[in-house]
C-alpha positions as CSV (number, residue, x, y, z in Angstrom):
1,X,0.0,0.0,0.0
2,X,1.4,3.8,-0.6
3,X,1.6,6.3,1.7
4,X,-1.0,8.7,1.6
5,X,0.2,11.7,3.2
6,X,-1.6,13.8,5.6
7,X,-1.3,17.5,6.1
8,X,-0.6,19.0,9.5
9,X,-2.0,22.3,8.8
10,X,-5.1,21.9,10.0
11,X,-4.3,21.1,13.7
12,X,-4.8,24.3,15.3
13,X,-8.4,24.4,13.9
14,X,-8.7,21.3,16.0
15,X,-7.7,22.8,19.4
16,X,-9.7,25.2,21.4
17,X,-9.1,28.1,23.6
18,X,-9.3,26.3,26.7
19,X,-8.3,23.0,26.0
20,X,-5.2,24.5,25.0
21,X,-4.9,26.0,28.5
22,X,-5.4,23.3,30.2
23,X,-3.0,21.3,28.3
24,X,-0.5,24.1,28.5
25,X,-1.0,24.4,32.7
26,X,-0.8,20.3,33.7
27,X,2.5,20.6,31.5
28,X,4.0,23.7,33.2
29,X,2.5,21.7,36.5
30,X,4.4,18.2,35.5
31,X,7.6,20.2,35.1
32,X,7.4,21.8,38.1
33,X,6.6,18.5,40.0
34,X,9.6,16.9,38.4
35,X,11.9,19.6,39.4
36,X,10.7,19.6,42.9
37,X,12.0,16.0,43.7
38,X,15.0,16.2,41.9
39,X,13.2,14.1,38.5
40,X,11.0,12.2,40.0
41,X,8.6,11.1,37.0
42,X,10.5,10.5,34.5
43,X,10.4,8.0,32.1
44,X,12.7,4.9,31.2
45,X,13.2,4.5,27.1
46,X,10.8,1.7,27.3
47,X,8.1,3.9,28.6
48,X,8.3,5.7,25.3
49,X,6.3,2.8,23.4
50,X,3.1,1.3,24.8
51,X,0.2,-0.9,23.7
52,X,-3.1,0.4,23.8
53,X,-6.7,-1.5,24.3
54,X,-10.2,-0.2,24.2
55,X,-10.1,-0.4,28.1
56,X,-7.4,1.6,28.7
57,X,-7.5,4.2,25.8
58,X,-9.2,6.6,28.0
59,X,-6.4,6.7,30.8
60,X,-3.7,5.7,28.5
61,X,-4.0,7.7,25.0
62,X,-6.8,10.7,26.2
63,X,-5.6,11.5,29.3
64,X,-2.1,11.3,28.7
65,X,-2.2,13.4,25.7
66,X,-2.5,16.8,27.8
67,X,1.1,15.8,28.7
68,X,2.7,14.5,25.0
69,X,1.7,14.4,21.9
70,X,0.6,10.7,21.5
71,X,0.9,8.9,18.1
72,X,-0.9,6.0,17.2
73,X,0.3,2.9,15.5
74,X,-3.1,1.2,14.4
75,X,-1.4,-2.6,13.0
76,X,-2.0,-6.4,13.0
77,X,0.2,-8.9,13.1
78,X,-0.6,-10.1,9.4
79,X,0.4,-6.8,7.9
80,X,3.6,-6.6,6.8
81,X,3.4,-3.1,5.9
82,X,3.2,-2.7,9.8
83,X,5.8,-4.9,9.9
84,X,7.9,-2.6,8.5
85,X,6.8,1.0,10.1
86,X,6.3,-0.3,13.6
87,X,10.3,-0.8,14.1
88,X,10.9,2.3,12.8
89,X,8.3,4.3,15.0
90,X,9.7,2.5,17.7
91,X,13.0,3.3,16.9
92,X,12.2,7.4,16.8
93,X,9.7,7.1,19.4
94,X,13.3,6.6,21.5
95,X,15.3,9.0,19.2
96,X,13.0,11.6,19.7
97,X,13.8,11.3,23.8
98,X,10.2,12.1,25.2
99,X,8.7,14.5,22.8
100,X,5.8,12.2,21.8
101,X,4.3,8.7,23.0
102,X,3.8,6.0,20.3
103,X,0.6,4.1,21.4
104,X,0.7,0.4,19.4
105,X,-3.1,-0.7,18.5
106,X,-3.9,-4.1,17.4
107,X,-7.1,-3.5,14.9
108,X,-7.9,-7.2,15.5
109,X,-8.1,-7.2,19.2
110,X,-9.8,-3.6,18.6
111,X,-12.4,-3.4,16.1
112,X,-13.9,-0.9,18.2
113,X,-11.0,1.6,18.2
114,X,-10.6,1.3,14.9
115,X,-14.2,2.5,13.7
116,X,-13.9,5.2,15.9
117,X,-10.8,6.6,14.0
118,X,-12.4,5.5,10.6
119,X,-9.4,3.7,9.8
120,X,-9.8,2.1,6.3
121,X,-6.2,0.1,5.7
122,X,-3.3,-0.5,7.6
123,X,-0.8,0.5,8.9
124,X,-2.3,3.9,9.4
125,X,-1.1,6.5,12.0
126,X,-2.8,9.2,13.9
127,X,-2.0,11.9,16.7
128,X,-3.7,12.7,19.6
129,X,-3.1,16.4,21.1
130,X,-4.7,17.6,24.2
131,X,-7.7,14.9,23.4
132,X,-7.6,16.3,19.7
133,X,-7.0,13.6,17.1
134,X,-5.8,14.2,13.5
135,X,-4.6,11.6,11.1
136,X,-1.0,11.9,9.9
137,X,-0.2,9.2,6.7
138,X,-1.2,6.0,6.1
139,X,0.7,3.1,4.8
140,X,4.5,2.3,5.6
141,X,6.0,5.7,4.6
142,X,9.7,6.7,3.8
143,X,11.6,7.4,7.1
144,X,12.3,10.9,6.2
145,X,8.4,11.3,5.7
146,X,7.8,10.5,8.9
147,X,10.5,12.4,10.7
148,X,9.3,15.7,8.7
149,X,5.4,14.6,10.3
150,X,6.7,14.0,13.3
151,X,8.9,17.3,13.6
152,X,5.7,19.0,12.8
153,X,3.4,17.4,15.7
154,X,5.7,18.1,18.1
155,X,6.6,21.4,17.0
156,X,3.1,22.5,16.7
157,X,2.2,20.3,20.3
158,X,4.7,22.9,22.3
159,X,4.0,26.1,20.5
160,X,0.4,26.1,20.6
161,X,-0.7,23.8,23.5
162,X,3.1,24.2,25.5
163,X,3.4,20.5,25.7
164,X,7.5,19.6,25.6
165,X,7.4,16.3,25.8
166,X,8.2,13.5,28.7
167,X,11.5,13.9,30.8
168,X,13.4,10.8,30.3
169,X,15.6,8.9,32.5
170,X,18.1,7.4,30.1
171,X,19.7,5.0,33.0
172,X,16.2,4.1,34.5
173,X,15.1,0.3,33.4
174,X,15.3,-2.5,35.0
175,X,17.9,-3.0,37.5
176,X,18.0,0.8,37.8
177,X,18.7,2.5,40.9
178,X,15.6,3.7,41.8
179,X,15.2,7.3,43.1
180,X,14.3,7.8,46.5
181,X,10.4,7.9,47.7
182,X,9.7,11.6,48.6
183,X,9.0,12.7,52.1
184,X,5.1,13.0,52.2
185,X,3.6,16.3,52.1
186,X,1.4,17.3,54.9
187,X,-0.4,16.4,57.2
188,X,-3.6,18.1,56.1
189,X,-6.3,17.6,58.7
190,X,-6.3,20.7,59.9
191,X,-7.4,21.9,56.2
192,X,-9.2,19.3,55.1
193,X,-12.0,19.3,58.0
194,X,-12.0,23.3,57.3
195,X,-13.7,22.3,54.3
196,X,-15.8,20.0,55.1
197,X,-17.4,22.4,58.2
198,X,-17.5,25.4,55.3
199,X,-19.8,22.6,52.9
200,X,-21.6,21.9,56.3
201,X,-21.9,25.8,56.4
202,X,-22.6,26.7,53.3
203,X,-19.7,28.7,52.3
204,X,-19.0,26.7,49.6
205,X,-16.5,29.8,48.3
206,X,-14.5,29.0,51.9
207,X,-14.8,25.0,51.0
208,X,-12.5,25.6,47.4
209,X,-10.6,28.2,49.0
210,X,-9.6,25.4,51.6
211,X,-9.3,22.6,49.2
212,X,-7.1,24.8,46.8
213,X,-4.8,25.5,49.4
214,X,-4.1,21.7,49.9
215,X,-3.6,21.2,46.5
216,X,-1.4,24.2,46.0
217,X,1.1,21.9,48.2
218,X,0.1,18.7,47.2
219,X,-1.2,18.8,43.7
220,X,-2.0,15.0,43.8
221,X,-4.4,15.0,47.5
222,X,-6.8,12.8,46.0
223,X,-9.1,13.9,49.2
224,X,-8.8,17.7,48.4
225,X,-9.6,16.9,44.1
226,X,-12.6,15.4,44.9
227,X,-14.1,17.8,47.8
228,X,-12.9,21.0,45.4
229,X,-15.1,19.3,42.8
230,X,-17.8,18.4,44.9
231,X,-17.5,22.3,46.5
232,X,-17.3,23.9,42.6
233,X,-20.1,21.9,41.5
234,X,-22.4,23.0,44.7
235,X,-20.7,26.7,44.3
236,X,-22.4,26.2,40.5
237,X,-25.5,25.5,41.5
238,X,-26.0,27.5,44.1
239,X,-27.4,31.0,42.2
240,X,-29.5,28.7,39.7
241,X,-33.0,28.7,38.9
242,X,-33.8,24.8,38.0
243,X,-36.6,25.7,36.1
244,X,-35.2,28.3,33.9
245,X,-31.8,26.3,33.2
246,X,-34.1,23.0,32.4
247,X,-36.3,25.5,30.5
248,X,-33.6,26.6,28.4
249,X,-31.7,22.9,27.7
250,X,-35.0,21.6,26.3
251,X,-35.2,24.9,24.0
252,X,-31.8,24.5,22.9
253,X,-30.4,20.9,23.0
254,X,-27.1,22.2,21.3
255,X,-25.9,25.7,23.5
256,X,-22.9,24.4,25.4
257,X,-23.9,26.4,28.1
258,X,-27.1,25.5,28.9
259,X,-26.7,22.0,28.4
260,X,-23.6,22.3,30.7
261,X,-25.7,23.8,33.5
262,X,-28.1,21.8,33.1
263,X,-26.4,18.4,33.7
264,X,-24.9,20.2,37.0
265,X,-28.1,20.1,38.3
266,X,-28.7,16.7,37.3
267,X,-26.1,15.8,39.2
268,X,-26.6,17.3,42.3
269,X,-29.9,15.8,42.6
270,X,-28.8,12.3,41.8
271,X,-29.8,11.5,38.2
272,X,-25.8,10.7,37.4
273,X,-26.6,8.8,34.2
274,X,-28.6,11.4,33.0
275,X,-25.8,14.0,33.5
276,X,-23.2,12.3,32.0
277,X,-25.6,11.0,28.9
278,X,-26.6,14.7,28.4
279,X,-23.3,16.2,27.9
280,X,-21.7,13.1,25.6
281,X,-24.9,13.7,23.8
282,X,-24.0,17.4,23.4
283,X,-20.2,16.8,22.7
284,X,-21.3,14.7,19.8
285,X,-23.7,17.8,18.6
286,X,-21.3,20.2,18.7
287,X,-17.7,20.9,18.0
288,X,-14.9,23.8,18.3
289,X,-14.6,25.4,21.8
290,X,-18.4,24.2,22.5
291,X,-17.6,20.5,22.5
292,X,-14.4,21.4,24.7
293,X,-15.9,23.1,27.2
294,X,-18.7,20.4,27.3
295,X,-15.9,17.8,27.5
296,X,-14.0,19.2,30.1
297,X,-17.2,19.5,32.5
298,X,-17.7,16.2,31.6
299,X,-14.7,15.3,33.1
300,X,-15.3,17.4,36.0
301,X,-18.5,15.1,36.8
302,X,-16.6,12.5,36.5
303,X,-14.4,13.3,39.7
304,X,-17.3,14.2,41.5
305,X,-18.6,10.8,41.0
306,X,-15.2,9.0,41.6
307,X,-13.3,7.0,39.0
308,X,-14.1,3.7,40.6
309,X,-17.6,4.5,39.8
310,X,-18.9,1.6,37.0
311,X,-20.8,4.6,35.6
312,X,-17.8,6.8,35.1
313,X,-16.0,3.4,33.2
314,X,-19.5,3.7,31.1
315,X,-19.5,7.3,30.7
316,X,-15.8,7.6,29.6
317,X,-16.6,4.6,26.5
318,X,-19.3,6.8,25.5
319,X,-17.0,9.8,25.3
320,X,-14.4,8.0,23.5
321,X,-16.7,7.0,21.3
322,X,-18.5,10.8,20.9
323,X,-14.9,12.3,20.3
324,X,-13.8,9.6,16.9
């Protein structure tokens, strides 16, 4: 099969405003993290090439790609096309030392994944940036091809989203010296019950204050993320008036906004399914900064709820499945 080449000029029209924002501050935040304790986080070579299933594409390609850019490998083990890109991805994947992650899909064991990208031969490869995906060539293209593609992701991933890549630890493997644990941060009692008497209260600006100020120390309290977006989502709802903001979702089932308020309160009174089916509904309607800001409330919900929630495992399919 021949290459057929796909142009990287159309990225930015993929990424909104805020997504790119958000992508731009975990990065900054990662960095800082790393620095902190002396490189903590980074990555071994190996951790450069992965291989992706339909369970773990949420965690593993979405979520990590407000981090790196994340190119994807879709192959089979019959191809021999792939046969013949897959060592060399692999290969630049380490060459290009951390400035994207190559995700390996197996089509067969992911007919699912597959569909979702409309992927019509193999090998074909796509990107992922800050959740955005765009198709980059199909077929086993020349090498210098795919090192001018891959110089224009990542050059187009820092400049406009600020995502420089993975810090990696060429010496780290196995058999490596591990680094030291870092001291835990904290205790946070003190802070953390301050919260939860301001919810009691009412004071549910005092409630993010408190939880902010945890996580401006510890950005990984998993205590202090969910209570601040428990506290937000109450702070929300607070000034609402239900029947105006229901009112105005069944008027207009694709304004962002009101479909966005709307599921908040769906939420807070219990109807979780029907929150989360309302904005993956909406994502799918819209597009553009709309279906990022819907997206990244969605994701919102879904810390409220908890990750271990079977609903949120549901939810995040459907997204998946919205978004390609």
């Amino acid at each position: 099969m021949q290459p057929r080449n796909m142009s990287m000029s159309g990225v930015v029209d993929l990424a909104a405003v805020k997504a790119a924002q958000e992508a731009k501050a975990k990065a900054e935040q990662t960095r800082a993290e790393a620095a902190r304790h002396g490189g903590v986080g980074a990555v071994s070579p190996a951790d450069l090439v992965i291989d992706v299933d339909e369970a773990g594409f949420e965690r593993d390609v979405l979520q990590r790609s407000a981090e790196v850019p994340v190119v994807i490998d879709f192959w089979a083990e019959w191809c021999q096309p792939c046969k013949q890109l897959s060592p060399v991805l692999e290969r630049l994947a380490v060459e290009y030392d951390g400035r994207f992650l190559l995700a390996k899909i197996d089509v067969d064991a992911n007919q699912m994944l597959m569909q979702q990208f409309g992927v019509q031969g193999i090998p074909a490869v796509f990107a992922v940036v800050a959740g955005q995906a765009l198709p980059l060539f199909q077929g086993a293209a020349p090498e210098a091809q795919i090192r001018q593609t891959l110089d224009q992701l990542v050059e187009v991933a820092e400049q406009r989203f600020g995502l420089t890549g993975l810090t990696v630890d060429a010496d780290a493997g196995p058999g490596a010296a591990q680094p030291a644990a870092a001291e835990p941060v904290g205790p946070y009692d003190a802070l953390l019950e301050a919260a939860v008497q301001a919810l009691d209260a009412g004071d549910f600006g005092g409630a993010v204050q408190a939880y902010k100020n945890v996580l401006a120390d510890d950005p990984g309290n998993s205590e202090a993320k969910l209570g601040l977006a428990q506290a937000e989502l109450l702070q929300r709802v607070g000034g609402m008036d239900p029947q105006r903001v229901r009112k105005e979702a069944a008027e207009r089932p694709t304004d962002a906004e009101a479909q966005i308020a709307a599921a908040d309160l769906d939420l807070v009174g219990g109807h979780v399914e029907d929150a989360f089916g309302r904005l993956i509904d909406t994502v799918a309607r819209t597009a553009g900064d709309d279906r990022d800001a819907v997206r990244l409330r969605l994701l919102e919900l879904f810390e409220v709820v908890g990750p271990e929630d079977p609903r949120v495992a549901a939810a995040r399919r459907a997204l998946a499945r919205a978004l390609f």
